[in-house]
N, C-alpha and C positions, 0 to 999 in steps of 0.2 A: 382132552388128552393130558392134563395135570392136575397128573396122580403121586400119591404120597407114597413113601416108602421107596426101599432100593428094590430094583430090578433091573434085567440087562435086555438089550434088544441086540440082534444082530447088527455088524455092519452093513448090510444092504440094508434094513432097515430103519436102521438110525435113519439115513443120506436122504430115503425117502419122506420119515419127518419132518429134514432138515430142508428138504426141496435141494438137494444138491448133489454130490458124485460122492462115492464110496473113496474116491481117494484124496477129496477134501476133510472128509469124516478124518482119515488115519491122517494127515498135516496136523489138524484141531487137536487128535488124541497126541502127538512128539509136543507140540505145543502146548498141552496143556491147557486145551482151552476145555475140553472133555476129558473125562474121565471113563478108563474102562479097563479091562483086563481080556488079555491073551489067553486061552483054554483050546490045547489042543491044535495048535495053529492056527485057529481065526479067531477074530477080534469081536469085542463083545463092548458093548457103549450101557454106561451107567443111562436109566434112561432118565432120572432126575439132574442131569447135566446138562441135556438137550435144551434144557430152557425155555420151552415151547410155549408158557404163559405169556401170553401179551407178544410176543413175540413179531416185529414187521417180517411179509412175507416179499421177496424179491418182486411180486408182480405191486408191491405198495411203493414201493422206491425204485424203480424203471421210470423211467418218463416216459408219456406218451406218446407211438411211432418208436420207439424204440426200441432193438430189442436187447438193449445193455450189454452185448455181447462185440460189440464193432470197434471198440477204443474208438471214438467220436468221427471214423473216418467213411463214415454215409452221409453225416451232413445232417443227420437229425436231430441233432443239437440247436 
């Protein structure tokens, strides 16, 4: 999945890339953690910014029994 040169992917599918939600994608894009451009009303993700090389995926950094979603209050800590 890295590939050279500029192209844009949609918002839904950046998020899917990124294993995350379309409206984490547009935080990243005011943040400027991504890059992309507005066309037309919807959002459009540079897909050389997505960073996908090497990249850890959320189920590498969850711990075991957990489903990293709970703020530590299950106890599976």
């Amino acid at each position: 999945m890295c590939e050279a040169g500029t192209s844009f992917v949609a918002i839904g599918d950046a998020a899917k890339l990124l294993e995350t939600t379309e409206m984490r994608v547009l935080m990243m894009l005011k943040k400027n953690e991504l890059q992309g451009k507005l066309v037309d009303e919807a959002w459009y993700v540079d897909r050389s910014s997505l960073q996908l090389c090497d990249r850890p995926k959320a189920s590498d950094i969850v711990k075991p029994g957990c489903g990293g979603g709970c703020g530590s209050g299950c106890g599976g800590h």
